[in-house]
N, C-alpha and C positions, 0 to 999 in steps of 0.2 A: 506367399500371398501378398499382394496391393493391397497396401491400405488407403483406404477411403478419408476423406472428412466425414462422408455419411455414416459409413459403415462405423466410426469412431464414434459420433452423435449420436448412435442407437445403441449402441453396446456401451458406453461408459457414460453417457449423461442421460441417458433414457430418454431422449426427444427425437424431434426429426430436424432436420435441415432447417428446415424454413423457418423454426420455432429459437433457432440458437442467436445473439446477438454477438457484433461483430469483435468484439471481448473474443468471446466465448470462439468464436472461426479462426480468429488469430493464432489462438490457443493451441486448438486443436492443430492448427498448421504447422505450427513450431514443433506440435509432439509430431509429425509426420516427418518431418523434415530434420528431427534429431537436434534443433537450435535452440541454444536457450532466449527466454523469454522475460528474464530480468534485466533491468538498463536502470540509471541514473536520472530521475527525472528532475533533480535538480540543476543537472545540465541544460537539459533544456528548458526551464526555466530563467535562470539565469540570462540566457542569451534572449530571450525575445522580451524583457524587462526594459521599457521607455525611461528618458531622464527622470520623467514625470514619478513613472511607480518607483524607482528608485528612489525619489528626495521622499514620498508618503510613507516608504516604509523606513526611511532613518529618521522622519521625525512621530513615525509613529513608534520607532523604536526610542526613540530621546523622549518623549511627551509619555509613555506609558511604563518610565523608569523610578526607581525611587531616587536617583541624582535629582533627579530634573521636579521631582514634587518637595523634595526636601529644600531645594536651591531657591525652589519659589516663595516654599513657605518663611523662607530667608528674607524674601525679597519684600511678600508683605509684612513682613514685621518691620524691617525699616524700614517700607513707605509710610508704614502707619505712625509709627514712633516718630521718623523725623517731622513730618504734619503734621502730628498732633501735640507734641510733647518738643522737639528742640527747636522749631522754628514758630510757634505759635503766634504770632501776628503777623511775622512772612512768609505764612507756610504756603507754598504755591498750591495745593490741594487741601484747603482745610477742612474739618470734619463737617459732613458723611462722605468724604473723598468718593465724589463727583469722578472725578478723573480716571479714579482709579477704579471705578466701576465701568467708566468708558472702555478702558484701554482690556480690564479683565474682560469683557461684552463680546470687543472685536476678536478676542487671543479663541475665547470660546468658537466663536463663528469660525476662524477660519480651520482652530487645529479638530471641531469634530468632523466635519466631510472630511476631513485628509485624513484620518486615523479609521473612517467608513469605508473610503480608498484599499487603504491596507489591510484592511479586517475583509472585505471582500478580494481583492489578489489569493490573501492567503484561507480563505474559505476554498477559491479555485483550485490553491494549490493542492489544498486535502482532498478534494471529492478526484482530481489526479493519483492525489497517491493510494486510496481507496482504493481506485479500480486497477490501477496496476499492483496492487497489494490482492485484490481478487484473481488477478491476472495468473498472478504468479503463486496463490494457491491450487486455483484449479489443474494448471502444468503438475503441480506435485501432485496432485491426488490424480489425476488423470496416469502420471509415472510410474505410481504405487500401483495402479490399479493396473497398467500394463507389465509391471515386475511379478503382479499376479498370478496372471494368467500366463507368463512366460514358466514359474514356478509349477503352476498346474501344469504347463505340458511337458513340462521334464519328469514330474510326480506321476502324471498318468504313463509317458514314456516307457519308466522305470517298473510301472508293475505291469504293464506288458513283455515286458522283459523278462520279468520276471514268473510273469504266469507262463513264457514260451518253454523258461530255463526249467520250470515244474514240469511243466509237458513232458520235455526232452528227458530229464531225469527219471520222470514215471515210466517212461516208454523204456527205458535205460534197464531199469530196476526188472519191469517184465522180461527183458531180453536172459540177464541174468535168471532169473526166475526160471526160466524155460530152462535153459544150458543145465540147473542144476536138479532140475526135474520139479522143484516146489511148485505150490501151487499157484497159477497165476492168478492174479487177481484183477 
């Protein structure tokens, strides 16, 4: 027997055609076609990735590190100490370091949209792996459910067979029966 996608979509997902989304047609095509339906989406990620989203996500990987906040916190301690404490009447930033409220102002502005950048790519990349992680349960539960019904018809096969072999044996047993005069039954 030809299998269907329809015939497939009523009998293992309990809808009809029109009601399946294209996930879900893929799916079912692959289990038609005996293909699997797992792939690497990191690959193709990877390749359609611009200079652009590549520099957001190394500095959104360097800027939400604990090198890179402990380096800092490095850094304002001696801005602050050498300003306030060794250079004291030459300190090119003296206190409420003006300056370095400037320069901390700008580092803000540019590193949050770039780290918003990255934090959306990789928002993308999850709701990808999602549905190919959907993808490739519904193929197993769909495989399970067709090893099912392969099991039911070897199961029901087998006691056909088996009720033929009872037939044949009772019919068997009369035969004898008769030969030996007993009674038949």
């Amino acid at each position: 027997m030809q299998k269907t996608i329809d015939d497939l979509s009523t009998r293992w997902l309990k809808r009809n055609l029109d009601s399946l989304s294209e996930e879900e047609l893929r799916v079912l095509q692959s289990a038609i076609d005996r293909r699997p339906i797992a792939r690497d989406i990191r690959e193709n990620l990877a390749g359609e990735a611009s200079l652009g989203d590549r520099i957001a996500d190394a500095m959104a990987r360097v800027g939400g590190s604990w090198t890179f906040i402990v380096s800092f916190l490095l850094f304002l301690a001696v801005w602050t100490a050498g300003n306030a404490f060794l250079l004291t009447r030459d300190a090119f930033d003296p206190y409420p370091f003006i300056f370095l409220n400037l320069i901390l102002s700008m580092l803000a502005a540019v590193q949050a949209p770039i780290i918003m950048m990255s934090q959306n790519r990789q928002a993308a990349r999850d709701r990808l792996d999602a549905t190919h992680d959907y993808e490739v349960n519904l193929k197993a539960e769909i495989e399970i459910m067709a090893l099912h019904d392969k099991l039911d018809a070897l199961r029901q096969r087998e006691i056909l067979n088996m009720q033929s072999e009872i037939a044949e044996l009772a019919a068997h047993l009369k035969r004898i029966d008769a030969r030996l005069g007993g009674p038949a039954s």
